[in-house]
C-alpha positions in Angstrom: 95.9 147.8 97.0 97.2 147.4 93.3 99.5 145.0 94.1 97.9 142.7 96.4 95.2 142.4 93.6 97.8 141.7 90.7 99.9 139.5 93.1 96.4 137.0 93.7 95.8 137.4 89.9 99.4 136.4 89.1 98.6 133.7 92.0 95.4 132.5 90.6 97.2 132.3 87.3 99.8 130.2 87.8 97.5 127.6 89.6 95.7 127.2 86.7 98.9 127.0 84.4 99.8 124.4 86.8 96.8 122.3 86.2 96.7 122.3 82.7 100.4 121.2 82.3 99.9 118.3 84.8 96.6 117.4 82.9 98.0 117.5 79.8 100.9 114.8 81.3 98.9 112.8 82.7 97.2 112.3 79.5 100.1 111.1 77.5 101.2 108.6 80.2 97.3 107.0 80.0 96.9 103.5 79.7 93.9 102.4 77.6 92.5 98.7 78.6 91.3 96.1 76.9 89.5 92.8 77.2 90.9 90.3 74.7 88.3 87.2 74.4 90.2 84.0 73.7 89.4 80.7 73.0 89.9 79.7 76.8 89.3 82.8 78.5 89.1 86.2 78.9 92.2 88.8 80.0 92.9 92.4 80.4 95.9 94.1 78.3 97.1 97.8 79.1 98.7 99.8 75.9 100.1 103.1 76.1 99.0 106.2 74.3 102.7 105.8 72.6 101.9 102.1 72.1 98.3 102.8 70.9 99.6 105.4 68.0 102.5 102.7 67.3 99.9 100.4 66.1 98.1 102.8 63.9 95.0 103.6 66.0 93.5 104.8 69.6 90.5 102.0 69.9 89.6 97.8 70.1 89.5 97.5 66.2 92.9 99.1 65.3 94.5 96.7 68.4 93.0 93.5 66.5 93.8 94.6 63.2 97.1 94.9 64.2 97.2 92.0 65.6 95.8 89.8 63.0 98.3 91.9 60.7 101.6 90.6 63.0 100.7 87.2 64.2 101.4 88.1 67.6 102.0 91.0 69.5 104.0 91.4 72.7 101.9 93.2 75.7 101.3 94.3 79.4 98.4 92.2 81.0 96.7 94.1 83.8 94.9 92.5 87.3 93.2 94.0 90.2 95.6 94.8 93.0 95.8 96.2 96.4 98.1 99.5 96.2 100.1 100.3 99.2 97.6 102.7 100.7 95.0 99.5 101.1 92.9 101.2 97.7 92.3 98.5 94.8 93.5 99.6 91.6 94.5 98.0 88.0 97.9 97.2 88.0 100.4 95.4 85.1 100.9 91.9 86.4 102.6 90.2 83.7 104.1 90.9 80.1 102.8 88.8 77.6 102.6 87.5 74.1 99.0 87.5 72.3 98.8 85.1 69.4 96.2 86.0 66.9 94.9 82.5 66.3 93.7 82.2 69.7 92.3 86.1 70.0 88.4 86.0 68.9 87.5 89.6 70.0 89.2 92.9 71.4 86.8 95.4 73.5 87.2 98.1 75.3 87.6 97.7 79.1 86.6 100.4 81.4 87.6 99.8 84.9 86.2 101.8 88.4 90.1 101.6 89.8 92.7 103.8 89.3 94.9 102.7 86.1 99.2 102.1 87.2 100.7 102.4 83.6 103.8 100.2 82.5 107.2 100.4 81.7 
């Protein structure tokens, strides 16, 4: 009896390890969006958590000060998409240059689909 109870603590345990570990990995692969309004139009840019601290911040205002700081700045731009499995989710499409002159605003993008980050 002893050890069938420790053996489904030990169990229950290790499933929740489990989850933890793969929540805390999924977070440091996230992609953050964001809309970037341009003179012409509008598009949607994916940076890395990596990328994000890179550029000195996690949110819209540290991605525009950085880049009105470069010039330009070298990123992933994201579409919606049609996975394998039929399901529509927000996928890179294209890497891209941004130039600052033609950037008026960065904003956060929030997206119902499932996020594919880049390489």
């Amino acid at each position: 009896m002893f050890a069938r109870r420790h053996l489904v603590k030990c169990g229950s345990l290790a499933v929740v390890i489990l989850a933890t570990a793969q929540a805390a990995g999924a977070q440091e692969d996230k992609t953050s969006l964001f809309k970037v309004i341009t003179v012409k139009d509008e598009i949607v840019i994916g940076l890395t958590t990596d990328e994000l601290k890179a550029l000195g911040g996690t949110d819209a205002s540290a991605v525009a000060h950085a880049l009105a700081q470069k010039g330009d700045m070298p990123v992933w731009q994201y579409n919606v998409h049609r996975a394998q499995n039929g399901e529509l989710q927000q996928a890179p499409t294209a890497k891209i240059g941004l130039i600052a002159n033609s950037s008026l605003r960065v904003e956060p993008y929030t997206t119902p689909y499932a996020v594919v980050p880049h390489q």
